[in-house]
C-alpha positions in Angstrom: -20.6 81.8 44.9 -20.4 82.5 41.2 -21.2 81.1 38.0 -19.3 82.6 34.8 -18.6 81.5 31.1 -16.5 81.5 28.3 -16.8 81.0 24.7 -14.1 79.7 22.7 -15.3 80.5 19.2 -12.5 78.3 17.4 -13.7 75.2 19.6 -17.3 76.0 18.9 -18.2 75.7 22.5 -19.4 77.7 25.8 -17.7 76.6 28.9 -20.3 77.5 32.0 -18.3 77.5 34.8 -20.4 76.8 38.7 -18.3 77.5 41.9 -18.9 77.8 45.5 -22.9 77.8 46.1 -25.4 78.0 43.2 -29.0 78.4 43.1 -31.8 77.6 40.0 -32.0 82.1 40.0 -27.9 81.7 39.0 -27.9 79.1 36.0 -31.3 81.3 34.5 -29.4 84.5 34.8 -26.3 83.1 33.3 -28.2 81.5 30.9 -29.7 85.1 29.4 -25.7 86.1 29.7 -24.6 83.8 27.5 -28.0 84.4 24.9 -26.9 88.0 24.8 -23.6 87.5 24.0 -22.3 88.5 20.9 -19.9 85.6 20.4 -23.0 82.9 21.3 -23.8 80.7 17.9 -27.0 78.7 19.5 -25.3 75.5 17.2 -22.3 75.8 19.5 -21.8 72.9 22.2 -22.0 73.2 25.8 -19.5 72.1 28.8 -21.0 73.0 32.0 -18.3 72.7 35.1 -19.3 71.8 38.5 -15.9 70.8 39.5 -15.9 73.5 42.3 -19.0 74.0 43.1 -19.4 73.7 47.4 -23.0 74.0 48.1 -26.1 73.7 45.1 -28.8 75.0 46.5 -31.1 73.8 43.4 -34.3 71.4 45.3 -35.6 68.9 43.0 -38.6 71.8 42.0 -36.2 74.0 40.5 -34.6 70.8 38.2 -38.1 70.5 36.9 -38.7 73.6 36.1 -35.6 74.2 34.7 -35.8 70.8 32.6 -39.2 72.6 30.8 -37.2 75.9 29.9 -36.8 76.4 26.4 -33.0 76.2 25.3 -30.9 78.7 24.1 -28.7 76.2 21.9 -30.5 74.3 19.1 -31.2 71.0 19.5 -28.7 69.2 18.1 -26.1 70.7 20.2 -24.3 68.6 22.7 -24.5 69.7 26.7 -21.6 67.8 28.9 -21.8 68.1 32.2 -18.8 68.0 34.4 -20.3 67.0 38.1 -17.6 64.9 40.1 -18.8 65.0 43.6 -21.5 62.4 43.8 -24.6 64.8 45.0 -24.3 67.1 41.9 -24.0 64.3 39.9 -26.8 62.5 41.1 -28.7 66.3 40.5 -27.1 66.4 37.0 -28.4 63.2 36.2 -32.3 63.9 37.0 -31.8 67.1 35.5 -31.2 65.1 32.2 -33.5 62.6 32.5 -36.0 65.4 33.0 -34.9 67.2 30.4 -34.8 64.4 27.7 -37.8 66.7 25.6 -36.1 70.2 25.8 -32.5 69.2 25.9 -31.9 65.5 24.3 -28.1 65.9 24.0 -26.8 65.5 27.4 -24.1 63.6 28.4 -23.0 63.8 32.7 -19.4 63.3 33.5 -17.4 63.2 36.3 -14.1 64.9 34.4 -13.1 67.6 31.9 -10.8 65.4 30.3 -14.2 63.1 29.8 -16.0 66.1 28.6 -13.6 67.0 26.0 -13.6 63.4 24.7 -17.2 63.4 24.4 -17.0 66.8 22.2 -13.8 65.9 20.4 -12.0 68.8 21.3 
């Protein structure tokens, strides 16, 4: 279970990284780690990295709430995210057709060599 980040200030994005089993509680409580952060620019981009998640525990309740949070990146900042075992994605992708209002710059991938392209990094 964990969910961590990096920020790569030269790159200009956060890298939000999922593993093991996640719940809605995790990604909101890494979500005020990143705010607080004193390298966070809110015009940076965003990669978030399922790639090892095992288990998300996230019912399709917690997507829509979390679709109608406000977001700590402005919005013109980009949001890729890396989901290649097909029951994330499919969760990834209602995630960003729910959050087309709060969050209209997200892109769902199924590789970090896909993710990077999208950013251009």
């Amino acid at each position: 279970m964990g969910a961590q980040f990096t920020i790569d200030v030269n790159q200009r994005v956060v890298i939000s990284t999922f593993s093991g089993e996640n719940s809605g509680e995790e990604i909101i409580g890494l979500a005020s780690r990143i705010r607080s952060h004193p390298d966070f620019d809110p015009s940076f981009s965003e990669i978030i990295d399922c790639t090892t998640i095992s288990t998300a525990r996230i019912s399709t309740d917690t997507i829509k709430e979390l679709s109608r949070r406000p977001n700590i990146f402005n919005p013109t900042s980009m949001h890729v995210i890396v989901a290649p075992r097909d029951h994330v994605f499919g969760l990834a992708r209602m995630g960003q057709a729910l959050a087309e209002q709060t969050v209209p710059n997200i892109v769902v991938v199924r590789t970090m060599d896909e993710a990077r392209k999208v950013l251009k990094i």
